[in-house]
N, C-alpha and C positions, 0 to 999 in steps of 0.2 A: 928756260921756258918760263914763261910769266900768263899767268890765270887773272882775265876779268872775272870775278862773280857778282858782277852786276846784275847782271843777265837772269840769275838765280834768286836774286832778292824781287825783284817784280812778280813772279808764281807766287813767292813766299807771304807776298801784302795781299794779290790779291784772293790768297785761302783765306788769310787770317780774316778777311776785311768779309768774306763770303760766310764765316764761320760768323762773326761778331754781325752779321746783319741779321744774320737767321737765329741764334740762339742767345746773342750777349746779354740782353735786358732778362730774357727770359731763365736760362742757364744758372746756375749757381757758379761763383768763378772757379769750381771745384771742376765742374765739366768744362770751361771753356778751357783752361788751362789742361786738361788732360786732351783736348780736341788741339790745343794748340801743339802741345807735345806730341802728337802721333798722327798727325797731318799734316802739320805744316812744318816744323823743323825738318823733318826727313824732306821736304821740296829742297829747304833751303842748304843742309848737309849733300845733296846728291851729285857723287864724283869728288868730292873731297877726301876721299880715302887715297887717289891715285895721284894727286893731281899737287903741288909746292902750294904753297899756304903762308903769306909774311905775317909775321904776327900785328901789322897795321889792316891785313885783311880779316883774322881774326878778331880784332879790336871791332873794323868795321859789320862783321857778321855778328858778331855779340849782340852791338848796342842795336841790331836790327829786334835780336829776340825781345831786348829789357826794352825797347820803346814800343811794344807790343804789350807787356807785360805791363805796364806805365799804365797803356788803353783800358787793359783789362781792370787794372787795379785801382782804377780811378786816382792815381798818382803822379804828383808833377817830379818826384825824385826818382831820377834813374836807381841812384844807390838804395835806396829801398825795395824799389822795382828787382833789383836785381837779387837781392836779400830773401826776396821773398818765394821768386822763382826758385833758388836754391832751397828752400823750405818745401817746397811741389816738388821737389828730389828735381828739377831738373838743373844739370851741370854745366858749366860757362863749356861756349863752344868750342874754343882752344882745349879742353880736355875731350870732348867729346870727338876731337878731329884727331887727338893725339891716340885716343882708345882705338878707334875704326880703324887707325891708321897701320896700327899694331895688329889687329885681326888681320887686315887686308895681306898685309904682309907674310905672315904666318901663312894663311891661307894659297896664296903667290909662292912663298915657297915649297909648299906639302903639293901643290897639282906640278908644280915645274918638276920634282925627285917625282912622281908619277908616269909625267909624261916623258921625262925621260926615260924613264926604264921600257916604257911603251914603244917607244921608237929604238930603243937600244933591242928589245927583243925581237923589233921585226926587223930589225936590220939583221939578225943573225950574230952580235955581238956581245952579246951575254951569257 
């Protein structure tokens, strides 16, 4: 099974770009970066819990965040850019898809030992 998330980064630009019209100049990058972290990542994150992930798509979801982060920081170095977002506690998306990935899972299996016993009791097999 092979995932475009192209499709995902388009909502992703047009939050961030809806967030930086309405509060960027105004905002401290304190708020915009904390608006970017809990608005706009989670468009861009959404289904990646369930869903194969190459680490070239990784690579490509990253540099979507750090060239946001560039905008905001009035910077022309990604690697900075990127530095910096890590300093705002927020974590390179490859971990943050490896963490979700780990809940989802956990979670996936605590409701499957549920439901089955669900259907093993009304089956009359328990």
């Amino acid at each position: 099974m092979n995932c475009n998330y192209d499709l995902s980064k388009k909502p992703y630009y047009r939050a961030f770009n809806a967030i930086c019209g309405k509060a960027g100049s105004l905002a401290s990058i304190e708020v915009v970066v904390e608006l970017l972290t809990t608005k706009c990542i989670l468009i861009l994150l959404y289904g990646l819990d369930a869903c194969p992930v190459s680490s070239r798509q990784l690579r490509s979801l990253n540099y979507v965040v750090v060239s946001c982060a560039r905008k905001v920081l009035n910077s022309n170095s990604s690697e900075i850019a990127a530095e910096c977002i890590k300093m705002f506690g927020i974590s390179d998306i490859a971990e943050t898809v490896a963490m979700r990935r780990d809940r989802f899972i956990k979670r996936f299996v605590s409701n499957r030992s549920a439901v089955c016993e669900i259907c093993c009791a009304m089956s009359g097999h328990l």
